[in-house]
PAMILO-891267 format. One record per residue: residue in one letter; x negated, y negated, z negated of N, C-alpha, C in turn. Coordinates in steps of 0.02 Angstrom, whole numbers, padded with zeros to 5 digits, always signed. Example, Ala and Ser with C-alpha at 12.3 -4.5 7.8 and 13.67 -1.06 7.14 Angstrom:
2
A-00660+00284-00390-00615+00225-00390-00660+00165-00390;S-00642+00112-00354-00684+00053-00357-00645-00002-00394;
This chain:
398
X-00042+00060+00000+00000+00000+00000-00044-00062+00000;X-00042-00102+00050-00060-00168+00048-00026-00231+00033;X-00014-00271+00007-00011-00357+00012+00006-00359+00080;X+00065-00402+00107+00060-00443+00155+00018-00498+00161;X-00001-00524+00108-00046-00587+00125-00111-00581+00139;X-00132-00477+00104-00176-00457+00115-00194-00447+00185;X-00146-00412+00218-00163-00386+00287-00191-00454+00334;X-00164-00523+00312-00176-00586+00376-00251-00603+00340;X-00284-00598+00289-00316-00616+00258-00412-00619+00331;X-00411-00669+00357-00478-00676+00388-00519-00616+00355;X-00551-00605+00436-00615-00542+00426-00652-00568+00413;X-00696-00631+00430-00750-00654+00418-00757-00744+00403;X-00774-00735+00349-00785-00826+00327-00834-00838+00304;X-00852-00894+00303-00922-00930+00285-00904-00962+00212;X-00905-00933+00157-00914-00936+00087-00964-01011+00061;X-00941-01041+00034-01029-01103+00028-01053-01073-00041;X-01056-01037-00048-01079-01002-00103-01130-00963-00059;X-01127-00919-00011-01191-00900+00023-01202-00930+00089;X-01286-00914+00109-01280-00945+00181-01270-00902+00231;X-01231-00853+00218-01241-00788+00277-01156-00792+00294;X-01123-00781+00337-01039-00752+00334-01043-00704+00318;X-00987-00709+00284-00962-00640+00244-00918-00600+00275;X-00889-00536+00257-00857-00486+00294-00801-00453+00236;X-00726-00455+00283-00676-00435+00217-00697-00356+00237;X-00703-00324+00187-00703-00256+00183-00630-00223+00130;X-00602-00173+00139-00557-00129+00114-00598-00101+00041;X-00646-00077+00060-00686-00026-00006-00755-00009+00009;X-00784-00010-00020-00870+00015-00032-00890+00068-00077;X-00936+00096-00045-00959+00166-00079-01002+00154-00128;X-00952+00176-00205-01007+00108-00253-01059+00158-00294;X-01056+00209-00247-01127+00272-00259-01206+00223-00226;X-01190+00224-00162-01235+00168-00145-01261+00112-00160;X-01204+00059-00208-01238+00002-00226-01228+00016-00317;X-01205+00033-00355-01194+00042-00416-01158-00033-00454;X-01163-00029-00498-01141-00117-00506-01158-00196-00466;X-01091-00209-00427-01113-00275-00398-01034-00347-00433;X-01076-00385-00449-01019-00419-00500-01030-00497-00433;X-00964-00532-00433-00950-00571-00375-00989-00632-00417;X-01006-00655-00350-01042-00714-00344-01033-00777-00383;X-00950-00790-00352-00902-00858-00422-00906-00834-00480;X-00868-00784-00484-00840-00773-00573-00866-00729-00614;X-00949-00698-00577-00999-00666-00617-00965-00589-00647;X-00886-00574-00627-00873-00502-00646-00866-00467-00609;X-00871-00395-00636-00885-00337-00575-00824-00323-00527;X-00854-00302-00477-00806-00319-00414-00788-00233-00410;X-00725-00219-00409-00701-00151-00401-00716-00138-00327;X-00749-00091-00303-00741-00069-00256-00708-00030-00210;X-00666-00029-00257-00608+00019-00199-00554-00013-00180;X-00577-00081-00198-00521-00120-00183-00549-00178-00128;X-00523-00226-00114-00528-00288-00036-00583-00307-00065;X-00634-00327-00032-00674-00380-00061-00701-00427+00002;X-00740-00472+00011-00788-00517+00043-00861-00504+00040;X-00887-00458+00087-00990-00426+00081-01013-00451+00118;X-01085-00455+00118-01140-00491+00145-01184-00416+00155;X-01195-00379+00194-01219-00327+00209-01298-00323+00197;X-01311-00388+00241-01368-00400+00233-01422-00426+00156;X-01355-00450+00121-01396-00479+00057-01378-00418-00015;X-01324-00406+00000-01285-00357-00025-01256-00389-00096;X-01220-00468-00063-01172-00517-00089-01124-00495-00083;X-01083-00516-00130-01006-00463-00143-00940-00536-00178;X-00904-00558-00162-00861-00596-00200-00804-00565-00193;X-00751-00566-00239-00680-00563-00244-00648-00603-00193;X-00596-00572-00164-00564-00578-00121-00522-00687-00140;X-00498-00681-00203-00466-00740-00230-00518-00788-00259;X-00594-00744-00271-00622-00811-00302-00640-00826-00227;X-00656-00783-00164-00689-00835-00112-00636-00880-00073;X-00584-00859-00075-00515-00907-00044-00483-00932-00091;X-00506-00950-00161-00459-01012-00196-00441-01045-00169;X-00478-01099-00158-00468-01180-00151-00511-01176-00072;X-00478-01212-00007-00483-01221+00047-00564-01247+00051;X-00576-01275+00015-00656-01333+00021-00702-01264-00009;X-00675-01189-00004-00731-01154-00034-00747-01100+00022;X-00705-01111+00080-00727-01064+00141-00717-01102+00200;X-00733-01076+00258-00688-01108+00335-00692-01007+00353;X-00659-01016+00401-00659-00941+00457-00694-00947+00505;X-00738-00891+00519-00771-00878+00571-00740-00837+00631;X-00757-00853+00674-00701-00820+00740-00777-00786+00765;X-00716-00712+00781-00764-00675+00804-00809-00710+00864;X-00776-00722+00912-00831-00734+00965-00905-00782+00954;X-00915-00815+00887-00971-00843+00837-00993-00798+00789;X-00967-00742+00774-01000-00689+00729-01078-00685+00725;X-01102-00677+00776-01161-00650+00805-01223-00731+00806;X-01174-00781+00792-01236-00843+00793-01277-00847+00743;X-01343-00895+00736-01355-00890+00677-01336-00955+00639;X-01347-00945+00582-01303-01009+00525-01345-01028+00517;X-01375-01080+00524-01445-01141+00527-01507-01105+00481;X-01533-01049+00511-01603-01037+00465-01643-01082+00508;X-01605-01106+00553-01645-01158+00598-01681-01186+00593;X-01700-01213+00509-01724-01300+00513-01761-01318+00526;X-01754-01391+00565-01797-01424+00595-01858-01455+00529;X-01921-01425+00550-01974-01447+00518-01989-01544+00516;X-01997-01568+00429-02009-01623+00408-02083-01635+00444;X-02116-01584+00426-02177-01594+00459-02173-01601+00522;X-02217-01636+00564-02199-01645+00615-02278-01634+00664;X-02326-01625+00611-02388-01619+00646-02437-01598+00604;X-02484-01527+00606-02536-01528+00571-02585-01535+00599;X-02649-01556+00565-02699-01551+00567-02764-01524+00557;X-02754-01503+00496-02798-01469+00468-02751-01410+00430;X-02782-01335+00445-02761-01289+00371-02828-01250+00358;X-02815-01232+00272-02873-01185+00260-02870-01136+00267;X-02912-01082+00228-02928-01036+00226-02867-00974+00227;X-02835-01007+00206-02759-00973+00161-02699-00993+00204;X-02713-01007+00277-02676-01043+00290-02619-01095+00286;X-02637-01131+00256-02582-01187+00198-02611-01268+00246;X-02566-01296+00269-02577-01354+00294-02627-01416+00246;X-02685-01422+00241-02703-01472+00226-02686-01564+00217;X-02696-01546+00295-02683-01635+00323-02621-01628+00375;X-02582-01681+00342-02525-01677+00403-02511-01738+00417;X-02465-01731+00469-02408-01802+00483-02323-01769+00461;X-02291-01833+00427-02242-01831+00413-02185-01866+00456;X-02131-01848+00459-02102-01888+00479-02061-01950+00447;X-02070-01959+00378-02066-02005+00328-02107-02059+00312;X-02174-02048+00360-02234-02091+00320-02277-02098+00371;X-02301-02169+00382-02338-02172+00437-02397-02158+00439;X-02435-02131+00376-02516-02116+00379-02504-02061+00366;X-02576-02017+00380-02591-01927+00367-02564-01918+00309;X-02558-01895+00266-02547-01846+00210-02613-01795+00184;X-02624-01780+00134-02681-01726+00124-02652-01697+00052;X-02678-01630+00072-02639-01595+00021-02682-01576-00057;X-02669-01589-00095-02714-01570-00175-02656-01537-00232;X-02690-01509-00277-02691-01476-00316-02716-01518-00386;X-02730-01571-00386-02744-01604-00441-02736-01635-00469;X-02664-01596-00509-02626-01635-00566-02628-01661-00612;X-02715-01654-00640-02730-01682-00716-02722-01755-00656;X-02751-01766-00632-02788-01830-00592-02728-01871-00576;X-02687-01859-00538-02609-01872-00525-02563-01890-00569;X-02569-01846-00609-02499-01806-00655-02457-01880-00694;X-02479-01924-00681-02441-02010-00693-02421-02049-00635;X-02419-02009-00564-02405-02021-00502-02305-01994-00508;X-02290-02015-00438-02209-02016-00440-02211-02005-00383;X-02178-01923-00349-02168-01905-00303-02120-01958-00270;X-02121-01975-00192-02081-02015-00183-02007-01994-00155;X-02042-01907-00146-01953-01875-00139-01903-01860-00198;X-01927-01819-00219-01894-01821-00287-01885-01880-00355;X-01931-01923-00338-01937-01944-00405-01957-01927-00467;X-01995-01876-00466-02008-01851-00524-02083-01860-00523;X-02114-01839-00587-02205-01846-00603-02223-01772-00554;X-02280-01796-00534-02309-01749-00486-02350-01678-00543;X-02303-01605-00512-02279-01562-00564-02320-01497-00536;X-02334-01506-00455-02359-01424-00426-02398-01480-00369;X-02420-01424-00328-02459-01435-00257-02416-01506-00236;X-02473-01550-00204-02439-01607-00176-02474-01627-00114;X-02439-01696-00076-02456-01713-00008-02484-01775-00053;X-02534-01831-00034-02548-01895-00055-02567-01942-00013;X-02572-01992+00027-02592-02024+00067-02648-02081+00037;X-02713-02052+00065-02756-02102+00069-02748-02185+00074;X-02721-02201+00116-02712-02275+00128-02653-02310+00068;X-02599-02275+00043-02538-02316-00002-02533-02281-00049;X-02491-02302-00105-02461-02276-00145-02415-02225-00150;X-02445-02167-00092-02357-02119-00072-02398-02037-00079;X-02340-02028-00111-02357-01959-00146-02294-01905-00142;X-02293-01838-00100-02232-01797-00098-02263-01736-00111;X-02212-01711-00163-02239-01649-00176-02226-01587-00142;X-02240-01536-00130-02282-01514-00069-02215-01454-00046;X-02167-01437-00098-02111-01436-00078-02054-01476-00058;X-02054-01525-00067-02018-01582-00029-02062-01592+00048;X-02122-01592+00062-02140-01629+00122-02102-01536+00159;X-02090-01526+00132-02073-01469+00180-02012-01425+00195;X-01956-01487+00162-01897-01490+00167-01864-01490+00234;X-01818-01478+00286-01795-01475+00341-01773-01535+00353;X-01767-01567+00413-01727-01612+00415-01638-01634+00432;X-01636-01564+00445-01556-01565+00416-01564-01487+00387;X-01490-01501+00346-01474-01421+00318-01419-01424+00274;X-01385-01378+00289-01314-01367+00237-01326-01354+00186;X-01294-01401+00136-01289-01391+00069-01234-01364+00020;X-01243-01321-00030-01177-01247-00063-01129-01312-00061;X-01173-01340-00125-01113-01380-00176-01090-01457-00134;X-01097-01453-00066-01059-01530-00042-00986-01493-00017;X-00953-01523-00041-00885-01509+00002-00875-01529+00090;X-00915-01566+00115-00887-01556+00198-00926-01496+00196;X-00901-01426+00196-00914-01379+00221-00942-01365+00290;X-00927-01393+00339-00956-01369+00426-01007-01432+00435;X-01028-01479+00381-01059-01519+00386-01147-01498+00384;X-01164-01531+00410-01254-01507+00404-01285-01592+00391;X-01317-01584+00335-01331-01668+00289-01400-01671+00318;X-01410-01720+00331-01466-01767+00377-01514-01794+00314;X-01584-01777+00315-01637-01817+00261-01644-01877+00282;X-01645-01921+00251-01626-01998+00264-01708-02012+00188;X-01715-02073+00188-01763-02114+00142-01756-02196+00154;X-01778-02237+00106-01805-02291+00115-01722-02331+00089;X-01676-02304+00071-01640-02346+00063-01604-02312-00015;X-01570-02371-00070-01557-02348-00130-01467-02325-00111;X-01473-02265-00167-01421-02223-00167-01391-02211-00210;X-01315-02214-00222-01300-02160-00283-01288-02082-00277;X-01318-02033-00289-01297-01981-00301-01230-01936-00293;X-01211-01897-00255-01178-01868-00279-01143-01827-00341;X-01199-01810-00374-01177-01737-00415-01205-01777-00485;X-01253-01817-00480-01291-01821-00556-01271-01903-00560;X-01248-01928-00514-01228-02009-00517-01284-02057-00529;X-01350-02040-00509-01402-02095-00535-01416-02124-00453;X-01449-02193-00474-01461-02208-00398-01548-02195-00403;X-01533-02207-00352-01626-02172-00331-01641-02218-00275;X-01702-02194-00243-01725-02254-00181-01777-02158-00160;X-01779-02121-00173-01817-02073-00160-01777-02041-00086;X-01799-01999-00088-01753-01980-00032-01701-01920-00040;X-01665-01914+00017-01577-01899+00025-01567-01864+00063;X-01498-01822+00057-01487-01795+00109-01416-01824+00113;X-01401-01843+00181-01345-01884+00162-01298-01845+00236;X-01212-01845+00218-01185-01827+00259-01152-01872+00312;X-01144-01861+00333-01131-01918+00405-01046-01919+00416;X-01027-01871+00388-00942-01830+00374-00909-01913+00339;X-00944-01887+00295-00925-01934+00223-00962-01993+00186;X-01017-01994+00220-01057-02044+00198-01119-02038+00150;X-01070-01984+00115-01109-01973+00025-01183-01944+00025;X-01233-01959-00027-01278-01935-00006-01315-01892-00085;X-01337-01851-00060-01379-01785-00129-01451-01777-00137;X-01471-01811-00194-01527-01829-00224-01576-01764-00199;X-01634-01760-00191-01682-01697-00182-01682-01644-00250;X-01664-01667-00316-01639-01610-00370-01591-01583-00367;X-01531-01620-00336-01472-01609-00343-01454-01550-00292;X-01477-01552-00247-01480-01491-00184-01538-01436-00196;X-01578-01462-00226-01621-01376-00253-01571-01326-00296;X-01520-01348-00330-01464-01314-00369-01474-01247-00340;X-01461-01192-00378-01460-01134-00342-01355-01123-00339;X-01340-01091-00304-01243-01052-00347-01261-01010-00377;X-01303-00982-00393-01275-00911-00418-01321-00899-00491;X-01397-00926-00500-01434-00913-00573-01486-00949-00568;X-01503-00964-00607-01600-01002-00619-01600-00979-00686;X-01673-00980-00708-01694-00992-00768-01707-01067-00837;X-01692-01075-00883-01675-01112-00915-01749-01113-00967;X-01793-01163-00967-01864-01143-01031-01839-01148-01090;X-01779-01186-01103-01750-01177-01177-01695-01119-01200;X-01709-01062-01145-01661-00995-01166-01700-00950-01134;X-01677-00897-01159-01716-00832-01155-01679-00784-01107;X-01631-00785-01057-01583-00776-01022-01561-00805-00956;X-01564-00765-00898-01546-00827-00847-01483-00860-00851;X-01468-00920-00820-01408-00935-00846-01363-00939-00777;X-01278-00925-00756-01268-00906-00697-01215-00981-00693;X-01202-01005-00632-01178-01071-00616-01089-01049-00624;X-01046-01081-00639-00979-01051-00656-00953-01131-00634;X-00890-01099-00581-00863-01183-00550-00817-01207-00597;X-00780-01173-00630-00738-01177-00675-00754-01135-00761;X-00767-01204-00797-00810-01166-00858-00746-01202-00915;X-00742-01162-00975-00713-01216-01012-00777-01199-01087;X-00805-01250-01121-00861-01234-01155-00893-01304-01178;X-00953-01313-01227-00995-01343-01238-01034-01344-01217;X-01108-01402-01192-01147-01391-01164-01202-01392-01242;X-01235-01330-01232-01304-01335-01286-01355-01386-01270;X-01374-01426-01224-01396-01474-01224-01395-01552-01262;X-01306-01572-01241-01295-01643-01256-01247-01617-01293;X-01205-01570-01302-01156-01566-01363-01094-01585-01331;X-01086-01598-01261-01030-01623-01235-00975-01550-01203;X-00923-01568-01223-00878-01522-01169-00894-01522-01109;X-00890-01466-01071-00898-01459-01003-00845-01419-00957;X-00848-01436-00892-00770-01398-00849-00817-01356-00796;X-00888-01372-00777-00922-01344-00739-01000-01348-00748;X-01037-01290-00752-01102-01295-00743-01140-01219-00773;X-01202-01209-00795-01229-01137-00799-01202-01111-00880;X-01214-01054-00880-01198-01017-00943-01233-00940-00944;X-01243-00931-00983-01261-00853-01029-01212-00819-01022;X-01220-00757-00983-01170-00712-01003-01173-00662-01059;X-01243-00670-01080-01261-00641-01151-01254-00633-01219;X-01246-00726-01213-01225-00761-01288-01212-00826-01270;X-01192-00872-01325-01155-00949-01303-01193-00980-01284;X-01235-00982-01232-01262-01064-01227-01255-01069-01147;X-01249-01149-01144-01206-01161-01077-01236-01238-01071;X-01270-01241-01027-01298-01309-00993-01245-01343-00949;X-01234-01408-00957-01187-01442-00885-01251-01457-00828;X-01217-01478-00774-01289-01496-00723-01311-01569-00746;X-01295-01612-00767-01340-01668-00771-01394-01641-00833;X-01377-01608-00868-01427-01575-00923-01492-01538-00898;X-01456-01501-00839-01496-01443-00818-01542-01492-00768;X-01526-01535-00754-01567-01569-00705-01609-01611-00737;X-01620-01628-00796-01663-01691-00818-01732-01670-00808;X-01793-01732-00811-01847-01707-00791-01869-01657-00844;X-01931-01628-00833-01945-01608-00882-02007-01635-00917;X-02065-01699-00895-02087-01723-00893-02095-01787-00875;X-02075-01847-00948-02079-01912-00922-02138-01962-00936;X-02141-02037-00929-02183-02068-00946-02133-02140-00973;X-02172-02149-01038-02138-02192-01060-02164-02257-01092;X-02175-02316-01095-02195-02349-01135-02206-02354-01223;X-02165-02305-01246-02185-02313-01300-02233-02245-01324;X-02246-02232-01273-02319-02174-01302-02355-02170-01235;X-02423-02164-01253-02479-02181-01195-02514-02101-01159;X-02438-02062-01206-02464-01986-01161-02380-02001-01119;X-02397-01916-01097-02326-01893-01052-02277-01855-01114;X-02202-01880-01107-02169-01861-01154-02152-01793-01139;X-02137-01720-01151-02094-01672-01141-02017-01658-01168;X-01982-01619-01114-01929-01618-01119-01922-01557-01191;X-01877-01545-01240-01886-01521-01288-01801-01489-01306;X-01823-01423-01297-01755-01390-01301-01731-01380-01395;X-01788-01366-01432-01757-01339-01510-01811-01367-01534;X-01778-01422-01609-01806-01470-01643-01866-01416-01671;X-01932-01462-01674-01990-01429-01700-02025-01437-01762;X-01971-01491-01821-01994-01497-01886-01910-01484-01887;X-01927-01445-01963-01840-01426-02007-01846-01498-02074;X-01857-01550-02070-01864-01601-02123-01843-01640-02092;X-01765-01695-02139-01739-01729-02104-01773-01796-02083;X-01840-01820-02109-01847-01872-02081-01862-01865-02036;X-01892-01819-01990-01911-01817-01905-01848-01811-01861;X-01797-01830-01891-01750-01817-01860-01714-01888-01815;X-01763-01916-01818-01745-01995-01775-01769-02036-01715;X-01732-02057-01691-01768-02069-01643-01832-02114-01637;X-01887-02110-01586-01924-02186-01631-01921-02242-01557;X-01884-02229-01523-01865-02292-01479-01792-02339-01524;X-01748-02310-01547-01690-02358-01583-01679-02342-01641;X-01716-02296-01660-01726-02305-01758-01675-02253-01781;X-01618-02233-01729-01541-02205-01750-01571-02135-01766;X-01522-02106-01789-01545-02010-01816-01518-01994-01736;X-01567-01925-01736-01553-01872-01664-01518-01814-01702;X-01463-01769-01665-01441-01732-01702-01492-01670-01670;X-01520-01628-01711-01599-01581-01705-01561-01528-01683;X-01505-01508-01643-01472-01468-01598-01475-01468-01546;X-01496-01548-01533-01497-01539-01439-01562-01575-01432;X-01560-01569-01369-01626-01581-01324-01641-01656-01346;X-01712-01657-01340-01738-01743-01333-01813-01730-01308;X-01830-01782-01310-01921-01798-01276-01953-01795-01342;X-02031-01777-01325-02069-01780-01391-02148-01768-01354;X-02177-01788-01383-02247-01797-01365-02286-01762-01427;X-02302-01710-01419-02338-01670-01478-02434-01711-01506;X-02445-01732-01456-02507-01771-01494-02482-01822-01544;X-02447-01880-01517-02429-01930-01576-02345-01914-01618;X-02332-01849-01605-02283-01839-01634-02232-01887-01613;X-02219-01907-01577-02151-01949-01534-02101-01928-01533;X-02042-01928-01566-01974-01917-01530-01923-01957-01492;X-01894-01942-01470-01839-01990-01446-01772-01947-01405;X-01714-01990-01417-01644-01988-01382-01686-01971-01275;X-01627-01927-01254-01641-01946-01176-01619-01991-01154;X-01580-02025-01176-01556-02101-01158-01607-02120-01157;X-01606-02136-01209-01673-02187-01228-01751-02188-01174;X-01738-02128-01171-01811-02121-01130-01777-02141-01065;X-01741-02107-01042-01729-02132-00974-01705-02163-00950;X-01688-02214-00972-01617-02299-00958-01590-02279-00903;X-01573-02321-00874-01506-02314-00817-01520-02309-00750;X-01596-02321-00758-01642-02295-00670-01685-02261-00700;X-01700-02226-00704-01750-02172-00691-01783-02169-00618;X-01747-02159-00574-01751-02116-00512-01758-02190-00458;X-01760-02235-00486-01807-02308-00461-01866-02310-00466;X-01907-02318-00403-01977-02318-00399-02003-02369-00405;X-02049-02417-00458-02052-02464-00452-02120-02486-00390;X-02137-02540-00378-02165-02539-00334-02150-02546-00262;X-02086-02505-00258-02070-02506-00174-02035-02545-00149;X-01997-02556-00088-01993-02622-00056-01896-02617-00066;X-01868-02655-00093-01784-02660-00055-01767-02695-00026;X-01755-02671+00031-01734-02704+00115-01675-02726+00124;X-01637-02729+00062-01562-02740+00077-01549-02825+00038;X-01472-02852+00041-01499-02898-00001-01508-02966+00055;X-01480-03032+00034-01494-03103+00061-01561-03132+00043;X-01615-03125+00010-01675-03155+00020-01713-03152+00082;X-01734-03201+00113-01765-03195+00166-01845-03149+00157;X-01863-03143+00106-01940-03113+00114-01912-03042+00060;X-01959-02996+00081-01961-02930+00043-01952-02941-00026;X-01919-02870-00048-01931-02883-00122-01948-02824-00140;X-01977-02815-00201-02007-02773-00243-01978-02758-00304;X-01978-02694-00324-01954-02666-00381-01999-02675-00456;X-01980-02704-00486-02021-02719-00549-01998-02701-00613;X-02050-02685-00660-02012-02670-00749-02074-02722-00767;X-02021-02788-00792-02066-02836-00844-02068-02838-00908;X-02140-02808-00929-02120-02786-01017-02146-02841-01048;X-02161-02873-01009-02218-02939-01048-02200-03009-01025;X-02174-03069-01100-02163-03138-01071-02091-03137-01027;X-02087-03084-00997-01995-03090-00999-01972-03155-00948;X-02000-03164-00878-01973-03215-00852-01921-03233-00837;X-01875-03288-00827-01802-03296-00826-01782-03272-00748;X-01713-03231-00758-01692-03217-00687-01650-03260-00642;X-01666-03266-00569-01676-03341-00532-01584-03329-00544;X-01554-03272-00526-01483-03285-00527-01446-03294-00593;X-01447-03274-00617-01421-03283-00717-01438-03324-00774;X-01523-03318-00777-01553-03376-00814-01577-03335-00867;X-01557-03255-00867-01587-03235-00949-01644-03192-00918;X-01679-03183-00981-01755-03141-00985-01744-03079-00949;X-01809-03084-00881-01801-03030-00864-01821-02974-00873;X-01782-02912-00932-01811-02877-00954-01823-02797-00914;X-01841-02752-00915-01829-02686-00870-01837-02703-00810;X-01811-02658-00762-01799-02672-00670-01775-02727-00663;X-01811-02739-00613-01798-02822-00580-01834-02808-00517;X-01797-02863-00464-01839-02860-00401-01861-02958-00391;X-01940-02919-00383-01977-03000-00357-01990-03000-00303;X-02006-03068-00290-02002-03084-00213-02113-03075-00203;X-02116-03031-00129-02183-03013-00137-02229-03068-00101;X-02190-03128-00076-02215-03188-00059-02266-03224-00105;X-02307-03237-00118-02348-03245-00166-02344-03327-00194;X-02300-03372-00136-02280-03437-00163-02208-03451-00178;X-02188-03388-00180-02117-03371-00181-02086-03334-00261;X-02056-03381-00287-02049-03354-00365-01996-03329-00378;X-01967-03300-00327-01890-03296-00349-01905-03216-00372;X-01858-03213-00458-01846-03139-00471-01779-03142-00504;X-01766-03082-00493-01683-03074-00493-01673-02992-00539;X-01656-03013-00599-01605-02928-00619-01607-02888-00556;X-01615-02816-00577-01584-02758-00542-01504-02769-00530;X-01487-02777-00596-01408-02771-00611-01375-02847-00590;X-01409-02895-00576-01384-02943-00526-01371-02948-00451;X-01418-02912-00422-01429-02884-00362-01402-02831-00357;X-01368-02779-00414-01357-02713-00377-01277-02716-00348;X-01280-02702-00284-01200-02680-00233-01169-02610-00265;X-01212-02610-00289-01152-02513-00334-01144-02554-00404;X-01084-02498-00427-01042-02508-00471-01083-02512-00533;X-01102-02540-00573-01133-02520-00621-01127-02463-00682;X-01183-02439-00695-01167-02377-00764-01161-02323-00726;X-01186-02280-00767-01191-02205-00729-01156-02152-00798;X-01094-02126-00747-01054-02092-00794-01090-02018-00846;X-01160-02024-00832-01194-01961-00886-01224-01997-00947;X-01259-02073-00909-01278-02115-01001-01220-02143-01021;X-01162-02163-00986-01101-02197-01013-01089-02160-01074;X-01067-02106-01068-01054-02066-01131-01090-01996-01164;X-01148-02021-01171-01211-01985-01199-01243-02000-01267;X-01237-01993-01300-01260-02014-01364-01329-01971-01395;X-01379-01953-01333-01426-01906-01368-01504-01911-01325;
């Protein structure tokens, strides 16, 4: 006996949960594969019953978690069965030059950057440098350019220049790497100036962390367990202490990260300590006076995550450490904007000059004018065309 709704049910759909199409199958011989638990809702998939397989990966989802909600499949028509689904991508690199021994590209050309690139390994030397794709402190193998200030780490310079992404909803969409212009985020809401992958569908564009996301598991350094991505969660996050509706979890025991948690760096730099701060999953003194922050004096609750610098003993809130740009490079140019001459991204910690549009001290990000007889400086937050506040520090208290 079948379902009528069963029998019309598409043979083959493209799931954004994997990159392969999938295949409705009747039943599987579950001598052959032994336990396979579906992709969405992480439980075991009966096999003698309908499901959605990936032959090749030997991906398995439930029939209802892969056709919930319309934005979570399209149908593939047979006469496209047989194409391939973009393992295509078009190479960022666009030219080498040199490789070693190991064959690993040395010296390249990018298509992001108008000088060579050269590739190192030397992170003590670096390791206070700011990838300019990600935004983050330079963490593994990197690209660096001799002539400027531009630094990509060596998995980003080797990002595609287009490619479908799980978690964007235009599904048949393929997102274009874009740079050089500031963004807000899709998924984590911060603006950035690093680079993007942005859809052309919709406009929207996804930070370089935000698209490494895996669907289905990563590993977590503050748990002992991989943790598996769940679209629909109802739970706490062990990080910030906040309720959550979506993001990773333990199927082991309770702990459950949201994604802006799971995404924070794990390595920052901060003015109030002259090392690199670390990200810090479980408080490392049990005595309540270390229990505070030392950027705003307030108590941290020693349950969730914060920064800490083990030489000078530093703690602090992630707020605190990371204000409301992070993912602003200072230094680089913004092209947008009524001033006639370039401007530059600045943090003024010193003397505090007045801002040309408002009149108060310009404290944090600010953009100056790089004209050298030209004094005009202006707030970030005077100049910024996006909405202000980013809905993860809005209501973060940690």
């Amino acid at each position: 006996m079948v379902h009528k709704k069963c029998i019309s049910l598409p043979h083959i759909i493209k799931c954004r949960w994997h990159h392969h199409p999938v295949s409705h199958t009747y039943f599987l011989h579950k001598e052959y594969f032994g336990r396979l638990d579906c992709m969405i809702c992480h439980i075991e998939v009966n096999t003698e019953y309908g499901s959605y397989y990936c032959v090749d990966c030997n991906i398995i989802f439930h029939v209802n978690c892969a056709t919930r909600y319309a934005a979570f499949f399209y149908v593939v028509s047979p006469e496209n069965e047989d194409e391939k689904h973009l393992d295509i991508s078009l190479n960022s690199i666009t030219s080498v030059l040199e490789r070693n021994d190991a064959g690993e590209a040395t010296i390249i050309e990018h298509f992001k950057h108008n000088h060579y690139l050269t590739l190192s390994d030397e992170i003590r030397e670096y390791g206070n440098k700011c990838c300019d794709g990600s935004m983050l402190l330079i963490s593994d193998s990197f690209y660096y350019c001799s002539v400027c200030e531009f630094f990509l780490h060596k998995a980003c310079a080797e990002l595609p220049k287009m490619k479908p992404i799980w978690n964007h909803s235009c599904q048949l969409a393929t997102l274009v790497l874009t740079s050089d212009n500031i963004f807000r985020c899709e998924v984590c809401d911060f603006l950035s100036n690093g680079f993007a992958y942005k859809c052309n569908e919709c406009g929207r564009h996804m930070c370089l962390r935000c698209q490494a996301l895996p669907p289905d598991a990563l590993s977590c350094p503050g748990h002992e367990h991989p943790l598996l991505f769940y679209y629909e969660f109802v739970g706490r996050c062990s990080a910030c202490g906040l309720d959550i509706k979506q993001g990773f979890s333990c199927k082991d025991c309770n702990y459950s990260v949201d994604l802006s948690c799971m995404l924070l760096p794990t390595r920052v730099s901060h003015k109030c300590d002259e090392h690199l701060l670390a990200l810090t999953y479980h408080e490392i003194h049990d005595y309540s006076k270390h229990h505070y922050c030392d950027i705003c004096e307030r108590k941290r609750d020693p349950k969730r995550w914060f920064y800490h610098c083990t030489t000078c003993d530093t703690s602090a809130h992630v707020k605190c450490i990371l204000g409301e740009y992070p993912y602003i490079k200072t230094g680089s140019i913004y092209k947008e904007g009524d001033h006639p001459h370039p401007l530059t991204f600045v943090k003024k910690i010193q003397l505090y000059p007045e801002c040309t549009k408002c009149g108060e001290p310009c404290e944090e990000l600010a953009l100056e004018c790089a004209e050298p007889e030209c004094n005009y400086l202006v707030h970030w937050k005077c100049m910024n065309p996006f909405v202000s506040g980013n809905r993860f520090l809005e209501h973060l208290d940690f």
